[in-house]
N, C-alpha and C positions, 0 to 999 in steps of 0.2 A: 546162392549168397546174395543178400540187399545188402551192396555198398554204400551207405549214409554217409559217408565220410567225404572230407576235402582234403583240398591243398595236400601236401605229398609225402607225407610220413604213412598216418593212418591209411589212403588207400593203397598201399604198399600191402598192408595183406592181403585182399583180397587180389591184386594184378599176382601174383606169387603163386596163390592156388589157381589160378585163373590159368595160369600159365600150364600147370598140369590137370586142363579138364575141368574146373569147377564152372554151372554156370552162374555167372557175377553178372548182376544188375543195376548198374549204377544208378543211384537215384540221388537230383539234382531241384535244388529251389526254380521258376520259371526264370530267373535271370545268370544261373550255371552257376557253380563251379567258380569261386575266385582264380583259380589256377587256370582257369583258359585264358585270361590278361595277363601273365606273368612269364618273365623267361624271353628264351628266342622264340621269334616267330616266322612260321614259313606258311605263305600263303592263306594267312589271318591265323593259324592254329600252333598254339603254343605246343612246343615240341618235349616241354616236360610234361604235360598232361596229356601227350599224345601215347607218352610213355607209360607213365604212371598206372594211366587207365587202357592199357593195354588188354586185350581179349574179354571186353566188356559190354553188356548192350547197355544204352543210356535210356532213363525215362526220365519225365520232372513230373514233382507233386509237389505243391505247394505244403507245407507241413503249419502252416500257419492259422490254415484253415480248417475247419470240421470235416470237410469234405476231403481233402488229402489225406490229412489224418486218420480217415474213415478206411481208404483206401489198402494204404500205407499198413493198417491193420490187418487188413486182410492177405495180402500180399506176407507179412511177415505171418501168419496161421500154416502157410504151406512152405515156409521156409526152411534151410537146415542150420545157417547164420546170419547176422546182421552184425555189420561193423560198423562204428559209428566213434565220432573223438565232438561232439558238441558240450561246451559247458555246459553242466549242472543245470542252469536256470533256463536252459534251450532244452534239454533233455524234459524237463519237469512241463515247459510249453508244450512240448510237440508228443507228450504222452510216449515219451519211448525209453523209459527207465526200464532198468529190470524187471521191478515190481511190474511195471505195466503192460510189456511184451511178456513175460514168463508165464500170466495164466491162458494168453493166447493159444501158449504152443510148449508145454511140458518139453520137450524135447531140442527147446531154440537153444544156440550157442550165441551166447552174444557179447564178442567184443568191443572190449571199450577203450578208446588211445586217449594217454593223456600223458602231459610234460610231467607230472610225479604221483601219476594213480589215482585212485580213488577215494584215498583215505588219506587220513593223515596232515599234520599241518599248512601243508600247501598245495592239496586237490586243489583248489580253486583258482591257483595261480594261475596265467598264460604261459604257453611257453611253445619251445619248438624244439627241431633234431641239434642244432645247433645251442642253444642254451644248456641241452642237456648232456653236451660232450663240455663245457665248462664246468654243471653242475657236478659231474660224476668221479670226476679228477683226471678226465683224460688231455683239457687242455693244460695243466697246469705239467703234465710227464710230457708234452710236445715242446720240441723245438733244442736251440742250441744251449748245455748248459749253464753257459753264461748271457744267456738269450732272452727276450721275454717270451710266457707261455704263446701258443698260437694252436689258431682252429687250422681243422684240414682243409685244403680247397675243393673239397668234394662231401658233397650231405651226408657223409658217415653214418651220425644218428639217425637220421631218416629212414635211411636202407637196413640200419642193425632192428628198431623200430617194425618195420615190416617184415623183417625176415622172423626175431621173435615174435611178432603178433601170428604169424602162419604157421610157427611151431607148435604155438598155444592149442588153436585153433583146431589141428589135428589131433592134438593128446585130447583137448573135449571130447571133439568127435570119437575119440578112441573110446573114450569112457562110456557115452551116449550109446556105442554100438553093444557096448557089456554090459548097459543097465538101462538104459532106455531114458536117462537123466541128460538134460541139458543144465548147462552151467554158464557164468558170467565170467568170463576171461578178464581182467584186469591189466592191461599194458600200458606201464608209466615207459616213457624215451628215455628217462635216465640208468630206469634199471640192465637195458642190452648193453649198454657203454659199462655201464658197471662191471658187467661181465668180462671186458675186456681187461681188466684191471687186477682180476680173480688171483694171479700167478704174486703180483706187484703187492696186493694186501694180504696173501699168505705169507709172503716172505718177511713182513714186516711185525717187529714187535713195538706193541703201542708204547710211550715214552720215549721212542730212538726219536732222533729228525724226522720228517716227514721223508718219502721218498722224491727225490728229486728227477729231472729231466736230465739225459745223458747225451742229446743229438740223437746219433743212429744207432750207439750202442743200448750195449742191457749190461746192468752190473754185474749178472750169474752168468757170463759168458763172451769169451773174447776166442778169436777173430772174429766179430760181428757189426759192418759198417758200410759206409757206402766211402767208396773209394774212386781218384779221378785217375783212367788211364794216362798215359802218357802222351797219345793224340787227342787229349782232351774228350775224351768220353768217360762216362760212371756206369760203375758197376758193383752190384752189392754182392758180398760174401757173407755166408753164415758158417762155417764149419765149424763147433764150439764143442765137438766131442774129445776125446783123449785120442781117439784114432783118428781122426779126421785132421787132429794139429798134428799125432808124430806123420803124416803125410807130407804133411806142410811143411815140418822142420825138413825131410829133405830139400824141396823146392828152393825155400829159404838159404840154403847151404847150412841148417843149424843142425841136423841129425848128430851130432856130438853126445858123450858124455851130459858136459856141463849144459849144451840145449834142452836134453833131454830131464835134466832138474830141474831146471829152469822153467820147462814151458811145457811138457808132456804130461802132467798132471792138473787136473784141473785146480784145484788149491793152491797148486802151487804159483800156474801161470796168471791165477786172476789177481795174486800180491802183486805183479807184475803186468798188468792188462797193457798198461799205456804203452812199456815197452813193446809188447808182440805187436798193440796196433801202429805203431811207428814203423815198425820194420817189413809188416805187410803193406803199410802203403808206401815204404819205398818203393819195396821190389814191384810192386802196380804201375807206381808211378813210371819207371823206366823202361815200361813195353804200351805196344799197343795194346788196344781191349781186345780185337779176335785173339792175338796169340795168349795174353791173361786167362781168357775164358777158357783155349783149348787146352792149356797146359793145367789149370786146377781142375777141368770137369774129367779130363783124363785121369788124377789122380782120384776122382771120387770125391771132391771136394764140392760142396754145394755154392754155385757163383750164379749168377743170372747179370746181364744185362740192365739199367735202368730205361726203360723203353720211355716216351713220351706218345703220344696217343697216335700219333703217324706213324711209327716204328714200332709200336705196336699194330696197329691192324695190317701192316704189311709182314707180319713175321709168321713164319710157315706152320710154325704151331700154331698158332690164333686162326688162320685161313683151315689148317687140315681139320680141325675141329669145330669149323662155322661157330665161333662163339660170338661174331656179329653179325646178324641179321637186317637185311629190310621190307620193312612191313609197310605199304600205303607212302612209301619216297621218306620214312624216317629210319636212320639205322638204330636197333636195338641189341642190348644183350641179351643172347640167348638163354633159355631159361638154365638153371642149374638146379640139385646134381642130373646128370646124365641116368635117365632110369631105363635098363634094359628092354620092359615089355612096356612098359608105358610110359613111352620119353614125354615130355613138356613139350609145347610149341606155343609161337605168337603167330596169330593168324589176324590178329584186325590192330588197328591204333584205337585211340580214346574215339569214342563214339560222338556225335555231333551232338547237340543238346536237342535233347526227347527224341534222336531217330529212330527209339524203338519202342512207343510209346505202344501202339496200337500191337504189335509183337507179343510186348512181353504180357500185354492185359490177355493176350489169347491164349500165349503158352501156359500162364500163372494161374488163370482168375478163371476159365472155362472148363 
């Protein structure tokens, strides 16, 4: 894989498959990467691009010039992908449109990232992982109902971004391997946030109100919220089935008759949502969170803990399953899913600018 890409959506695909085995070779203008000046820094190297460019070797080619460009050609002839998110008017400079790579190499996969695709009335705009969780309708469902909308504190889009662009990437290849066709993947940022939405715009018929923001619940389902123990810790519960509440009306002391019209039917209980969610965060409220958690996970009730990032990497699940790693003194997320015969691994951080210039011309170009 030729990584063209920057800053930290777009090469998100390629650290992804990088992660299970591809080899990705990052290629970077002579002055890097905007994303190595950005973020925290430990010992001059930005630890989001240490990230990002995970299991990567770097080169620079100037793409500006005939001579890189020249290069750069060549280099994409013996490729299997090129990911790239440059605007239209840099793609058309630097000779690496479709049209331009595709008679190179019948066989190239080559995606493209961009804030809303390739087509359409606002290819040409700018944008980012964050513009496009506003664009999509997911900040306007975030936050407290009577709250204003709000982004996540974590690059969402970004990550949704790279993980659909690696999906893509593979069904090409899938096709490529059935027909001997390469194809142009198309990855707009708004469309994976979109996806998240998929359940919210089914359920909706056009002319009602738009759908609104509800805090931590979901309107097709109650018990589901984040609740404060009563030593002041959170813990969220989702139990929204018909079984999982007539469990709960035990606990609750409602296993009754009249409980049971009330709250044992979904239809029934969701006339009713605000009630059951009152009545479970009393009974929350008046215990600790370990005895909360071990009296609903006994019942088969789904609850979890709200971790915060230290409480998380100390919890025995997160440690017995190494889902953090450190690579080069940065800790990482371990790759995901878990593949039996050919699991993922991070074995390097982001690559220094051009330390594998003279490498990769050998392994590639000889």
């Amino acid at each position: 894989m030729l990584d063209l890409a920057n800053l930290a959506s777009a090469p998100q695909v390629p650290a992804i498959l990088g992660d299970f085995g591809a080899d990705v070779v990052k290629v970077e203008p002579p002055g890097g990467d905007p994303l190595r000046g950005m973020g925290q820094q430990r010992d001059g190297q930005s630890l989001v691009f240490a990230f990002v460019n995970r299991n990567k070797r770097g080169i620079t080619l100037d793409l500006a010039t005939d001579d890189g460009q020249d290069e750069f050609r060549r280099l994409v002839a013996v490729a299997d992908v090129v990911v790239e998110n440059a605007p239209a008017r840099v793609q058309r400079a630097w000779r690496c449109t479709w049209d331009d790579l595709h008679p190179l190499n019948p066989g190239l996969i080559l995606a493209s990232v961009s804030c809303y695709g390739q087509d359409g009335p606002y290819a040409d705009r700018p944008g980012a992982g964050t513009l496009a969780e506003a664009f999509a309708g997911l900040t306007h469902m975030t936050g407290d109902a009577d709250g204003p909308p709000m982004l996540p504190s974590v690059p969402l889009g970004d990550l949704l971004t790279g993980t659909v662009g690696a999906l893509g990437v593979l069904a090409a290849l899938h096709h490529r391997h059935r027909t001997g066709e390469g194809q142009h993947v198309d990855v707009s940022m708004y469309e994976p946030v979109l996806q998240l939405l998929g359940v919210t715009i089914a359920s909706w018929h056009p002319g009602d109100p738009p759908p609104h923001r509800h805090g931590s619940r979901v309107p097709g389902g109650v018990p589901r919220n984040v609740y404060r123990t009563g030593d002041g810790q959170w813990i969220v519960v989702s139990g929204t089935t018909d079984a999982q509440v007539g469990r709960l009306l035990g606990i609750l002391g409602l296993d009754t008759d009249d409980g049971r019209a009330r709250f044992g039917a979904s239809p029934a209980r969701l006339r009713v949502a605000d009630e059951l969610d009152s009545l479970v965060a009393r009974w929350i409220a008046d215990r600790d969170r370990d005895d909360v958690l071990a009296t609903l996970l006994d019942a088969r009730i789904p609850a979890a803990p709200v971790h915060d990032l230290a409480a998380l990497l100390g919890d025995p699940q997160v440690q017995a399953r190494g889902d953090v790693v450190t690579v080069d003194g940065v800790p990482m997320v371990a790759p995901a899913p878990r593949l039996g015969r050919t699991p993922g691994a991070i074995t390097s951080s982001g690559p220094g600018l051009g330390a594998h210039n003279d490498e990769v011309r050998r392994d590639w170009l000889t």
